[in-house]
BAFI-3210 file (N, C-alpha, C; in Angstrom, 3 decimals, decimal comma, padded with zeros to 6 digits):
// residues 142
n [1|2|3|4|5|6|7|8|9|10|11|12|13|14|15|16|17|18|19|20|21|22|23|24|25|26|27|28|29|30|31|32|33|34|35|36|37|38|39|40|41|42|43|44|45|46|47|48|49|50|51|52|53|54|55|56|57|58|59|60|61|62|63|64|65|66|67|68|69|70|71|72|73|74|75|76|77|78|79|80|81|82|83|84|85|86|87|88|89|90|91|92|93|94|95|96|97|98|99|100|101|102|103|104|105|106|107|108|109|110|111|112|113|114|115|116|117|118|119|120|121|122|123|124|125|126|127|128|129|130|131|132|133|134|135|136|137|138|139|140|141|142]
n.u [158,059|157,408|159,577|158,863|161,363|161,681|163,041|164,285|164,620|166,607|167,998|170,908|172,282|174,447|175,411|173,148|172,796|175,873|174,744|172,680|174,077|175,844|174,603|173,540|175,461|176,338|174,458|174,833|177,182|176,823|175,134|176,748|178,301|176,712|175,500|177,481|180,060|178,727|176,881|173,945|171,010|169,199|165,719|161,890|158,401|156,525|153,174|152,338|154,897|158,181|160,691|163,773|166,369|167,818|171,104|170,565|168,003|168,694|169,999|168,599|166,249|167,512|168,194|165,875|164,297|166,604|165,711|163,631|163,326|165,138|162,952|160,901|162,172|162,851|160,200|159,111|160,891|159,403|156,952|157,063|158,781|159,700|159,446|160,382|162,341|161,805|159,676|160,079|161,882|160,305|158,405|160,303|161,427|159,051|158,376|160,431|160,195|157,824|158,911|160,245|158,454|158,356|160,667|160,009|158,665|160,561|162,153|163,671|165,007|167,617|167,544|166,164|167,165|169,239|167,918|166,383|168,642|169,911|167,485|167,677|170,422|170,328|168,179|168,971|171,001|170,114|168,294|169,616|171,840|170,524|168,722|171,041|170,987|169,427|169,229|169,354|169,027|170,406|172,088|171,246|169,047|165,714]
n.v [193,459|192,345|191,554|190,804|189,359|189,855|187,251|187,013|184,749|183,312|182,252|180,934|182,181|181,483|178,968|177,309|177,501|175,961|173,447|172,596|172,898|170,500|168,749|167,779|167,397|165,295|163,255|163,329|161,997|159,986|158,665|157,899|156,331|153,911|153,120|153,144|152,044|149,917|149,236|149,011|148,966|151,819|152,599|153,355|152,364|153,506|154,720|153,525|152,403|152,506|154,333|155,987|156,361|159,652|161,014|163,993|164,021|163,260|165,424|167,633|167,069|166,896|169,769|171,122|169,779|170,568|173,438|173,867|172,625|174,565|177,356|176,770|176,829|179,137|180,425|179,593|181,009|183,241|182,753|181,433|182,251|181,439|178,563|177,708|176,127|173,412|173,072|172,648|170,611|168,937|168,693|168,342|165,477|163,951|164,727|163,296|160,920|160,425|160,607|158,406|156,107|156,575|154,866|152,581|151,566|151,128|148,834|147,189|144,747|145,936|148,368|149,403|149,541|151,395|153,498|154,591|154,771|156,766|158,833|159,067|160,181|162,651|163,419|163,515|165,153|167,218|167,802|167,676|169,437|172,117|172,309|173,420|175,535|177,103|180,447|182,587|185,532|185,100|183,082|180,466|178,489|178,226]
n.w [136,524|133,186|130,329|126,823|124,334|120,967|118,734|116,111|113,018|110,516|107,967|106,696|103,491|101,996|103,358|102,472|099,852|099,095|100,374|098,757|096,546|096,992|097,274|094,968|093,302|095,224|094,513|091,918|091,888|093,210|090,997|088,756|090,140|090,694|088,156|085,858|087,409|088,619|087,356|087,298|085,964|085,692|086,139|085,786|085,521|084,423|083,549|080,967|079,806|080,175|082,133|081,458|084,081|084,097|084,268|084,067|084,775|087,438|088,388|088,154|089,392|092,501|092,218|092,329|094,522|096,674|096,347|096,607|099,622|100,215|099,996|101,236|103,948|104,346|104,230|106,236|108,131|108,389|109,017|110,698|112,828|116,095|116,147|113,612|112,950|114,190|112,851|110,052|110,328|110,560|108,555|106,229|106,759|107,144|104,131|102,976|103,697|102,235|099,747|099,446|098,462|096,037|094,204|094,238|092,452|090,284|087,780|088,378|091,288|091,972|090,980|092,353|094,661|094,275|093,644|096,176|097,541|095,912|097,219|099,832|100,075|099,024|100,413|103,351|102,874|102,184|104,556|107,047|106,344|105,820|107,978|109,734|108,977|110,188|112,424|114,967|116,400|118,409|117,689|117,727|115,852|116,689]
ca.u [157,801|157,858|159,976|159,321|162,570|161,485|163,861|164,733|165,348|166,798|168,303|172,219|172,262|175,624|174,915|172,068|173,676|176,623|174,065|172,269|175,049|176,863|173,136|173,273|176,762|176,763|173,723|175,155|178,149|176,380|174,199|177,882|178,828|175,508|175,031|178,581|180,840|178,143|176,452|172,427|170,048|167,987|164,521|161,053|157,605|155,321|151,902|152,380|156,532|159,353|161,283|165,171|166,585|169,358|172,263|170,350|166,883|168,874|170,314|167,708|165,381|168,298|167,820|164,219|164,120|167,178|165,186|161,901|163,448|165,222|162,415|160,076|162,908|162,870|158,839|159,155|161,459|158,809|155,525|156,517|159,940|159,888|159,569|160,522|163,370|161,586|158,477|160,782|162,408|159,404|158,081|161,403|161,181|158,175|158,402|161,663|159,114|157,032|159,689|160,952|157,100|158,815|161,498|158,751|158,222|161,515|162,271|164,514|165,516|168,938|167,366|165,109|167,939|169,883|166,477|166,333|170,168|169,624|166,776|168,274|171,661|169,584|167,335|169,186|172,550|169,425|167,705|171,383|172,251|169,559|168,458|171,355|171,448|168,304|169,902|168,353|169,804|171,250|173,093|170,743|167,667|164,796]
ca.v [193,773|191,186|192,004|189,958|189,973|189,173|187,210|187,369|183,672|183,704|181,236|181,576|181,525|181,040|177,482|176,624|176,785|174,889|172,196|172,230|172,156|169,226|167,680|167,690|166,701|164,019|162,774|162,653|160,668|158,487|157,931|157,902|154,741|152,726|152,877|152,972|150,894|148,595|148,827|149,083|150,206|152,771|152,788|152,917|151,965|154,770|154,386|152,037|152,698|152,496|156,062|155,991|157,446|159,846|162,023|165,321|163,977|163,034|166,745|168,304|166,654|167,071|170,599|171,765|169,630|171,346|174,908|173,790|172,845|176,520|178,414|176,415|176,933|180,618|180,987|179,146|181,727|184,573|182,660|181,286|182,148|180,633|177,506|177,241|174,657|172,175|172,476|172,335|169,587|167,597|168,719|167,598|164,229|163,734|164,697|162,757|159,678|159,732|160,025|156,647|155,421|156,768|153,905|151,468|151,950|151,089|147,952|145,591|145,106|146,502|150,100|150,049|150,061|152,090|154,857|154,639|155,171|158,565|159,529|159,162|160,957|164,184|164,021|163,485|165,850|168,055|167,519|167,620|170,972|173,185|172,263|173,369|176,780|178,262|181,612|183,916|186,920|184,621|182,379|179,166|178,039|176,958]
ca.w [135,140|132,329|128,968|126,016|123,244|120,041|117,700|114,503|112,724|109,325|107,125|105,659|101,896|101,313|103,689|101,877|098,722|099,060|101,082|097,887|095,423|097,470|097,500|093,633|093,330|095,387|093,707|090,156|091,651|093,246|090,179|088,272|090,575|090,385|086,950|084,717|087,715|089,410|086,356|087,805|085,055|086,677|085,274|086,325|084,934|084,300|083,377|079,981|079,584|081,391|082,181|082,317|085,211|083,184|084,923|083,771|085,746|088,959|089,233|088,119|090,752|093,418|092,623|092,406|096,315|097,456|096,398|097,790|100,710|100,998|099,984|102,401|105,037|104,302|104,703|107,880|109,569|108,066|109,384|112,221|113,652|116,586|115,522|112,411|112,713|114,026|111,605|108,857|110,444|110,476|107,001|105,377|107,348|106,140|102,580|102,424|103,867|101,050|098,408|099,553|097,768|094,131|094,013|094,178|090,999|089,347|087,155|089,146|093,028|092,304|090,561|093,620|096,034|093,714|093,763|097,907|097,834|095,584|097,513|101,047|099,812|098,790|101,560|104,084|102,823|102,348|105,527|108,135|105,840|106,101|109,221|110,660|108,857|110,715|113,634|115,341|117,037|119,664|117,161|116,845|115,581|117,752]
c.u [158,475|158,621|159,889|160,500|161,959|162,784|164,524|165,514|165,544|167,936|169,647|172,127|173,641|175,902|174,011|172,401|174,573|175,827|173,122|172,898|175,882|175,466|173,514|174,548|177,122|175,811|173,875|176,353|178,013|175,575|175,261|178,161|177,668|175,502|176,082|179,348|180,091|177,180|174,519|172,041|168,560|166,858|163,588|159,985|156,722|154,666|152,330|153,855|156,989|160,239|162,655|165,385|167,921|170,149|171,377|168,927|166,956|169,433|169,325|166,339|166,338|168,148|166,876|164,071|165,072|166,533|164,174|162,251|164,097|164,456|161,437|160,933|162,360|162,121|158,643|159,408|160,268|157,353|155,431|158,078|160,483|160,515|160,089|160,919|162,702|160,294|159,138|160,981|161,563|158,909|158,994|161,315|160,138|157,942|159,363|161,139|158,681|157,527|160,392|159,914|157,863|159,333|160,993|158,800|159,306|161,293|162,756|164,996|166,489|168,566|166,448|165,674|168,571|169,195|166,380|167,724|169,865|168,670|167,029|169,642|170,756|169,067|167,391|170,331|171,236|168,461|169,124|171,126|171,558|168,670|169,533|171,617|170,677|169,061|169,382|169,468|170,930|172,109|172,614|169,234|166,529|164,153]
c.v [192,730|191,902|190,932|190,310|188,793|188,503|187,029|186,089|183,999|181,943|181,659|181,024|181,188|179,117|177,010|176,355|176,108|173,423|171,937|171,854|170,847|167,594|166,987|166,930|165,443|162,655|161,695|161,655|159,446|157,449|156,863|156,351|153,951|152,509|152,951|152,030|149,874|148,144|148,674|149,690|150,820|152,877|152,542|153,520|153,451|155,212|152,958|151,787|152,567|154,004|155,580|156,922|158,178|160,766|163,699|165,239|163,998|164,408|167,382|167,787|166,940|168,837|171,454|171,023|170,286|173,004|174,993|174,073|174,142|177,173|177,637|176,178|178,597|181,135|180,882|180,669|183,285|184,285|182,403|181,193|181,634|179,185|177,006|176,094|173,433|171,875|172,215|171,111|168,477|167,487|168,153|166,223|163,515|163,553|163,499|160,858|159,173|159,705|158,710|156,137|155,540|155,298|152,569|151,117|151,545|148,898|146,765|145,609|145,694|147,924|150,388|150,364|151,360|153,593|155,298|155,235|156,960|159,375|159,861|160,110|162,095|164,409|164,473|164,730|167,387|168,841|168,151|169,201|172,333|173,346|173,282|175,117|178,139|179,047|182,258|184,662|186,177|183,520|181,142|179,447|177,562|176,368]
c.w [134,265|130,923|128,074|124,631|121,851|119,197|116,907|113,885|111,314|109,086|106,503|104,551|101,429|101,913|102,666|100,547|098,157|099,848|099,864|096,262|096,113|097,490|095,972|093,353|093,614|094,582|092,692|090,125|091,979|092,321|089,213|088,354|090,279|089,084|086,296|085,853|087,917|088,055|086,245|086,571|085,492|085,613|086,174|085,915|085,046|083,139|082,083|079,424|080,584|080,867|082,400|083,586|084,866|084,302|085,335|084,778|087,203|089,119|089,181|089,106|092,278|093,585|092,914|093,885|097,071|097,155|096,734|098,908|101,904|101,002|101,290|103,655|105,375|104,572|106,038|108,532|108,885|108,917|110,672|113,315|114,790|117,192|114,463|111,901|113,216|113,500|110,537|109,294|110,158|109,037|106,114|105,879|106,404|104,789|102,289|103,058|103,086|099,931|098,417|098,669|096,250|093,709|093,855|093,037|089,924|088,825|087,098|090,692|092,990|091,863|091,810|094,854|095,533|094,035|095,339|097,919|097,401|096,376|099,084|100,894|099,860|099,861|102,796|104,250|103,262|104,055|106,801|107,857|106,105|107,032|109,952|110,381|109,384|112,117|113,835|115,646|118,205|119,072|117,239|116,810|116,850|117,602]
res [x|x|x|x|x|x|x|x|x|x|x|x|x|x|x|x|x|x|x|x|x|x|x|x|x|x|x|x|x|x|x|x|x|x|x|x|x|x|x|x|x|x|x|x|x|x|x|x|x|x|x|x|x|x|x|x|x|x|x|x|x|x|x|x|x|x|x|x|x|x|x|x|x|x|x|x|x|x|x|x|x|x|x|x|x|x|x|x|x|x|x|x|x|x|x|x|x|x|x|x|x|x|x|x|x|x|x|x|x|x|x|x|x|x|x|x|x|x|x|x|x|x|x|x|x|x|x|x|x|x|x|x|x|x|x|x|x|x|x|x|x|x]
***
């Protein structure tokens, strides 16, 4: 006789929120250093203007992807428990692929490293963090 045990992945919110406030955080200091010590002026062209890149845009983008990436953690362990962690894993990969294309877009080679730098910090603090907060009943993710 076969038994299957179902079970039960879930997501810690008290992880996910310090992996998304340390996302944001580190963000704004890294924006902090590029742009007032090294002195980079973050900007980039869009459509017939150029957009600054201000303090209040880099958290506020640091946090609407760190709450995507929880709530589309969170559906995971509802749709497909299992798996979850490593569809997330790949979906964040991914996403955090094609936000490298944004930085393209900026106004000088040094705001374009500067833009890759911010977008690898988030993605990756994001990516590590909430990866690692998916548990089942048996105490990890699968």
């Amino acid at each position: 006789m076969t038994t299957t045990t179902a079970h039960r992945t879930r997501t810690s919110l008290s992880r996910n929120a310090i992996t998304v406030a340390g996302a944001t955080v580190g963000a704004l200091v890294l924006w902090l250093v590029e742009t007032r010590l090294i002195g980079v002026d973050l900007a980039v062209r869009t459509g017939d203007g150029v957009q600054p890149v201000t303090g209040v845009s880099v958290a506020a983008t640091a946090l609407v992807a760190g709450l995507a990436a929880t709530l589309s953690a969170w559906l995971l362990t509802r749709i497909a428990p299992r798996r979850c962690r490593t569809v997330w894993t790949v979906l964040a990969s991914a996403v955090l692929l094609v936000s490298l294309l944004g930085p393209l877009g900026a106004t000088s080679p040094a705001a374009v490293v500067s833009l890759v730098a911010l977008h690898l910090l988030v993605g990756l603090t994001l990516l590590l963090g909430l990866r690692g907060s998916f548990t089942t009943a048996r105490g990890y993710g699968e």
